[in-house]
N, C-alpha and C positions, 0 to 999 in steps of 0.2 A: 363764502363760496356758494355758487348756485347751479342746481342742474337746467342744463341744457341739452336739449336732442332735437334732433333733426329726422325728417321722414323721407325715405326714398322708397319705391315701388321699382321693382325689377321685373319689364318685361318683354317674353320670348314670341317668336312665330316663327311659321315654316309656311315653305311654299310648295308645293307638290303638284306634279304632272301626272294625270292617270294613276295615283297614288304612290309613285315615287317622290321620295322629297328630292328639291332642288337646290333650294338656301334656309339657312337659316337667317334669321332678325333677332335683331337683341339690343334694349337698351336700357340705362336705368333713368326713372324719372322722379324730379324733386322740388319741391316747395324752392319758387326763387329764380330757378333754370328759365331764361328766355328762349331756349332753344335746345332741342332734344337730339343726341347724335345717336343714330342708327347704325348699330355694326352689320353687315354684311357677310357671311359665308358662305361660298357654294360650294356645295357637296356633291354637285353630278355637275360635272362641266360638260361634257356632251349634251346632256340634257338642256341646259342653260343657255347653249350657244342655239340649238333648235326651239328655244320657246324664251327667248329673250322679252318679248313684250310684257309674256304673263306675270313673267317673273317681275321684273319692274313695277306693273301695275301692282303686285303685291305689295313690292316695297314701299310703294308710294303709299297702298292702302294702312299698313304697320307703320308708316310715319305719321298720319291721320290718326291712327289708334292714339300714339303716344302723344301728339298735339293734342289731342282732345282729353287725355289724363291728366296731362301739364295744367290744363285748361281748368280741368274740374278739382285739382290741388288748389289754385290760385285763388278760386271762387267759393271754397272752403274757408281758405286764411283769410279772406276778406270779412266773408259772416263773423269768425272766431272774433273778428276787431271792432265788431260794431256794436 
């Protein structure tokens, strides 16, 4: 028998208008994952429907986040092998 574990990083953001939050971001990211799913909540729908761009660009900017943690997992396990 032999241990094995595996590494994931869980992580959150928020979007906020004039200091109201708008949505929340959430995803978890892991050694292996080609591709990273972003969960989505909006907690001020009014809000969300008047500042749709910002909020998206957020999103976009938190998928970036998480590509580039996938990123730097992958680039980790590569050194670990050499």
């Amino acid at each position: 028998m032999a241990l094995s574990t595996s590494q994931s990083i869980s992580l959150t953001g928020a979007s906020t208008i004039n200091g109201v939050q708008v949505a929340t971001f959430s995803t978890v990211v892991s050694k292996g994952l080609s591709y990273t799913s972003v969960s989505t909540q909006i907690t001020d729908q009014d809000l969300y429907e008047k500042n749709k761009a910002e909020v998206r660009k957020d999103r976009n900017d938190f998928q970036t986040v998480a590509d580039n943690l996938t990123d730097s997992l992958e680039s980790e396990s590569a050194k670990d092998t050499e």
